[in-house]
C-alpha positions in Angstrom: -13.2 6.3 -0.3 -11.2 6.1 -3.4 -7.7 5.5 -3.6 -6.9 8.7 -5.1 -9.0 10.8 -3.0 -7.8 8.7 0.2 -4.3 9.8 -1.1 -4.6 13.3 -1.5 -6.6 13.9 2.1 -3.3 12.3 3.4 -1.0 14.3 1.6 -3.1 17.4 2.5 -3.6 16.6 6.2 0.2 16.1 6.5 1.6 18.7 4.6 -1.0 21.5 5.2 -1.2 22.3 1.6 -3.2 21.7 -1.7 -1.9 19.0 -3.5 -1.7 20.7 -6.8 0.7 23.2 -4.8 3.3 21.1 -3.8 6.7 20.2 -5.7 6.3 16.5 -6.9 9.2 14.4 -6.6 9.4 10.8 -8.4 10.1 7.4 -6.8 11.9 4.8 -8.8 10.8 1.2 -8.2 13.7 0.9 -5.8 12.6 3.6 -3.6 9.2 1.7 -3.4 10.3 -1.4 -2.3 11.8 0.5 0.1 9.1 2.5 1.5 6.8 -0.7 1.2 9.1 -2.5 3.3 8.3 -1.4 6.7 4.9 -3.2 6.2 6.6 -6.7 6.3 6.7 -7.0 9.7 2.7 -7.2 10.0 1.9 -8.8 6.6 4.3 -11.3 7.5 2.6 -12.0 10.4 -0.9 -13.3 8.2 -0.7 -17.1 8.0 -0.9 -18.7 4.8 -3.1 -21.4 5.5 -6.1 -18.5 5.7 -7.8 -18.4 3.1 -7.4 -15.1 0.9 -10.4 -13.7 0.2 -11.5 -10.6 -1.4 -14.4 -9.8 1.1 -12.5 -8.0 3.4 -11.1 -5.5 0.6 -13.4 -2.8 2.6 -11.6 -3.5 6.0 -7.9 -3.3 4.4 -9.1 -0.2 2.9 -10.0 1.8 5.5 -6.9 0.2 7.6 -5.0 1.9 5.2 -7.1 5.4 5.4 -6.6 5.1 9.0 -2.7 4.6 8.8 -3.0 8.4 7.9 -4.3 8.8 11.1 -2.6 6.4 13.4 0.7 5.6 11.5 1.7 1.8 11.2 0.1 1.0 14.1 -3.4 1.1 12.3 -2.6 -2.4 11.1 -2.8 -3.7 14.1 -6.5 -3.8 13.8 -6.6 -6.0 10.8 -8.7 -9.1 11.3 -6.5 -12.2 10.1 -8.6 -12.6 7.3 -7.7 -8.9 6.5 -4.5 -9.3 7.4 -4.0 -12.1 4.9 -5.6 -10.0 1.9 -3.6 -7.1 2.7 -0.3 -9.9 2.5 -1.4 -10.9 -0.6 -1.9 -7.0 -2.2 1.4 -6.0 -0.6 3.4 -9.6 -2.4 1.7 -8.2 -5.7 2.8 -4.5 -5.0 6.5 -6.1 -4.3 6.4 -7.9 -7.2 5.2 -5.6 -9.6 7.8 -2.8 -8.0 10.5 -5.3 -9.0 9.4 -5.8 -12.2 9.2 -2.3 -12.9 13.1 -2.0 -11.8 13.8 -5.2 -14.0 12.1 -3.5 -17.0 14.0 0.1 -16.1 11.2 2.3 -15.2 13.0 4.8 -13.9 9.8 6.5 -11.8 6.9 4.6 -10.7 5.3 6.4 -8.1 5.5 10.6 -7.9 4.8 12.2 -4.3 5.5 15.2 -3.1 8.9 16.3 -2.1 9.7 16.5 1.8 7.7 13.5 3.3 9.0 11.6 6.0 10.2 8.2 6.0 7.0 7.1 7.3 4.6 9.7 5.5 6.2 8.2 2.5 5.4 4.4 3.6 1.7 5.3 3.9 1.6 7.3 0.4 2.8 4.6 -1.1 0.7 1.9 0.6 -2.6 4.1 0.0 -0.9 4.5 -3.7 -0.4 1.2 -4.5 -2.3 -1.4 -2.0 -5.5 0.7 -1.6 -8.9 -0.6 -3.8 -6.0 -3.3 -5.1 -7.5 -6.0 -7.2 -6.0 -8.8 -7.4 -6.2 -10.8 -10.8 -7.1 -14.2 -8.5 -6.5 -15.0 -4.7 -3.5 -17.7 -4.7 -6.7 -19.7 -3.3 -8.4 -19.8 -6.1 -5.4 -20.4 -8.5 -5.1 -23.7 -6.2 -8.4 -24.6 -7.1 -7.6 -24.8 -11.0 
């Protein structure tokens, strides 16, 4: 599924509206961090000394579809090698919300107004994480 439409059947599922009906609100780069933040525990978790590898893009994918379903505890289902990727994607995700705030974007992300704390954490994640590419694995840039 693509991000986008993963997204919007989230949004939909949990609000019990169209998208294009509900009142967007935006998200600085601050508040994205934040909402991303909650996902530290597990991607903490993945060991660095497995490899990163893109392969299991698919299976941190549809983890993340399934958070819609089954909240934070989806990621519990991530194989290591998954687990690892998804670290990876989240450090980038980090990194590029800080360098938003550094630069003064003043709204990264919009979503819609009246999510939860954790509805916002998985809109964000499916947002930012989901069908992520990453410009090279820190195991290839070792490599070089």
């Amino acid at each position: 599924m693509k991000r986008f439409d993963a997204l919007k059947r989230f949004l939909e599922a949990q609000t019990g509206k169209p998208l294009e009906s509900l009142e967007p609100i935006g998200l600085s780069p601050e508040d994205v961090m934040r909402a991303l933040w909650p996902l530290n525990k597990q991607v903490a978790a993945a060991a660095s000394e497995i490899a990163c590898d893109s392969r299991y893009g698919t299976e941190v994918d549809a983890t993340l579809e399934f958070m819609g379903r089954d909240g934070l505890r989806a990621l519990e289902t991530l194989s290591s090698g998954g687990l690892r990727l998804l670290r990876e994607r989240y450090l980038q995700a980090m990194a590029m919300a800080k360098a938003n705030e550094h630069a003064g974007t003043r709204i990264m992300v919009h979503l819609p107004r009246g999510l939860t704390a954790v509805q916002t954490t998985i809109a964000v994640a499916l947002f930012l994480l989901h069908g992520m590419e990453l410009d090279a694995t820190p195991d290839a840039k070792r490599e070089h």
